[in-house]
C-alpha positions, -999 to +999 in steps of 0.1 A: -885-342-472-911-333-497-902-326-534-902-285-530-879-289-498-856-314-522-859-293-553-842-265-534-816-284-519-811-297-551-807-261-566-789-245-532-756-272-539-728-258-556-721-266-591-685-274-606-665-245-619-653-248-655-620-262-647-627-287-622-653-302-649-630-299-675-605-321-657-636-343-648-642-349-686-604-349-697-603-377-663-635-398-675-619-402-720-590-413-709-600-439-687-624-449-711-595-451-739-578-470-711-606-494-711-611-496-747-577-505-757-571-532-732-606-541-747-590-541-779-560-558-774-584-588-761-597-591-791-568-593-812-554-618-790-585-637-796-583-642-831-546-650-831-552-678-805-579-696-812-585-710-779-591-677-763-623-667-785-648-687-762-668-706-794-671-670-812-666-670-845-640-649-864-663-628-884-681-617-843-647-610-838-641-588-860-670-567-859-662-566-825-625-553-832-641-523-856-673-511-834-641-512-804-619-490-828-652-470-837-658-462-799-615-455-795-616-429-826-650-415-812-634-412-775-601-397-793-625-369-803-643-367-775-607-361-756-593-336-783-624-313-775-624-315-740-584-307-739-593-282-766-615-264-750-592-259-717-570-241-735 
């Protein structure tokens, strides 16, 4: 197949209808607040047992815990304006 041939087969394949992507993005934030709190809930637990952090230090820790909250309250956005914008 040469790259004319492709980029038509490329352009002849249906695209996703507004809801069906909407639900796609609503799908794809959760799971990644899914991910980011279990994420977040390992980190905690690493500071209040000291045998789980691995030989990382508190303060890596830490900035760890508030870039993970970062990405959770970014994601929350993320989410509000995708179930926003179904409405």
């Amino acid at each position: 197949m040469n790259l004319k041939q492709l980029k038509n087969k490329l352009d002849d394949m249906p695209k996703l209808n507004t809801e069906t992507l909407n639900q796609r993005a609503s799908d794809k934030a959760f799971a990644k607040l899914f991910s980011l709190n279990e994420e977040l809930e390992t980190l905690k637990n690493a500071i209040i047992d000291p045998d789980n952090k691995r030989n990382v230090s508190s303060e890596v820790l830490e900035k760890c815990i508030n870039a993970t909250i970062n990405q959770i309250d970014t994601w929350n956005y993320i989410a509000k304006l995708v179930e926003l914008d179904t409405e």
